[in-house]
C-alpha positions, 0 to 999 in steps of 0.5 A: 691731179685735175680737179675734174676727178670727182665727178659722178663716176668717181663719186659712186665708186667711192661711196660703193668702196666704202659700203664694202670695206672698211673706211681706211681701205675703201680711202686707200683703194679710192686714192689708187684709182685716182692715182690711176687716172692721173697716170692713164686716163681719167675718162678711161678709168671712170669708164670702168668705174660705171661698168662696176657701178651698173653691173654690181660687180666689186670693185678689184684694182688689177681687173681696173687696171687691165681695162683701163690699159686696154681702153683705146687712148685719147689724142690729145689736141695740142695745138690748135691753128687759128687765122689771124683777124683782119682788123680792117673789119674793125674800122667801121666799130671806132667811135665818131667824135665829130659829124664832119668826116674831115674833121675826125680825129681818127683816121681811116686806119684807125690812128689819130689824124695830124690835125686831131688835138691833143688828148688832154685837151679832148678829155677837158672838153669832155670834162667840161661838156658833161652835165653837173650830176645833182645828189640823188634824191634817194641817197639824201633821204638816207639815215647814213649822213657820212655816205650822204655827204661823202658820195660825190666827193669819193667819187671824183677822189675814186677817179681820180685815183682810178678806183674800181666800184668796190673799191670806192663803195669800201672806203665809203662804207668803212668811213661811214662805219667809223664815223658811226662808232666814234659818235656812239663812243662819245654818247656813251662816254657822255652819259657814263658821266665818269668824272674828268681826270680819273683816266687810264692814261693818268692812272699810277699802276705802279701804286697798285699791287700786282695781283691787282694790276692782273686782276684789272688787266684781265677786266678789261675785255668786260666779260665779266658783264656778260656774266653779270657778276660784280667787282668789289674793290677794297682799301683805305682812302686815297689808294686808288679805287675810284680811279682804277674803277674810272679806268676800267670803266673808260676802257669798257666804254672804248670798246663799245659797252655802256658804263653809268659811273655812280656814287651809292650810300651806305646805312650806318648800323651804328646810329642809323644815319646813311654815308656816301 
């Protein structure tokens, strides 16, 4: 079916059906009739479809059906004869490279004369003819110091390369974005201050028990942050606390979350003295 089949007509005739007939009909006759336009004509059954519409009448498929048949048909233009251009009418639009007519490298007829020089050798003079282009003073004053850097060279990159504007602007933007993170991911990092060495990567999961290693596992998208609630962890000295702790604390700062890794002291209710 065309597109174009929901346009007004269709789009009154369908609301009309479904205000007098339930909506699994009114869908059931609205996709016969447009089953009928693409069979015989859609101007002819939208046609029909506005004399409903503005003589209040209901809407019955055989009497659509019978007008739609009896409408004149539509010749359909199938080829259309178009003069060829005359492309000396052209001649006059060439660029001229050179104010002296003998010298032009292009011809009357459009083609390279004998005595043009080579492309390469054109397009180095023009390379070289054209000015050096300072950095624009409004891109230096921007707070985005990779694209302020950046800007010309992925320029030339981008013709050399033969990239279009969005192209070029993607990868300068996505580098941007990507040098902006690593460096917020690194101040994070730096004032976590999570010890050195107590990494994920050294971290001997096989030293933990499985609910354990789950428990950690599902930690690690931090949003258990969100919801504020906290991770008491419990056992004996030496089996891994801190260190899973670290671990996990390292992960959340990687995606983007700030972690402040701290020691707390614990009142001895026995002689009133504090531990660390």
């Amino acid at each position: 079916m065309a597109s174009g089949f929901f346009r007004c007509g269709f789009r009154f005739a369908y609301d009309d059906l479904k205000s007098g007939h339930r909506d699994t009909v009114a869908d059931k006759m609205y996709l016969q009739i447009l089953k009928l336009a693409a069979d015989e004509s859609q101007q002819a059954v939208e046609d029909a479809l506005r004399h409903y519409l503005s003589t209040g009448q209901a809407i019955v498929l055989e009497d659509l059906r019978e007008r739609v048949s009896s409408a004149e048909s539509i010749t359909l233009v199938k080829e259309i004869d178009v003069e060829p251009p005359n492309l000396s009418d052209f001649t006059s639009l060439l660029p001229t490279f050179c104010k002296d007519a003998t010298d032009d490298p292009i011809s009357a007829n459009g083609r390279l004369s004998e005595n043009a020089p080579p492309q390469h050798e054109v397009a180095q003079s023009v390379a070289q003819s054209r000015p050096e282009r300072e950095p624009d003073a409004t891109v230096q004053r921007t707070r985005m110091p990779t694209f302020r850097d950046q800007f010309l060279p992925m320029a030339t990159r981008a013709e050399a390369e033969q990239m279009n504007h969005l192209d070029y602007l993607s990868e300068l933007t996505t580098l941007e974005c990507q040098v902006r993170r690593e460096g917020r991911i690194k101040r994070l990092m730096t004032r976590s201050h999570l010890p050195a060495g107590k990494t994920g990567e050294s971290l001997d999961l096989t030293r933990l028990p499985m609910h354990v290693r789950r428990q950690l596992e599902t930690l690690r998208d931090g949003t258990f942050l969100d919801r504020r609630e906290n991770i008491l962890l419990f056992g004996k000295p030496g089996s891994g606390k801190s260190h899973a702790l670290c671990a996990l604390a390292e992960q959340l700062v990687l995606s983007g979350r700030s972690i402040l890794f701290t020691t707390c002291c614990l009142p001895n209710v026995t002689n009133g003295t504090a531990s660390c």
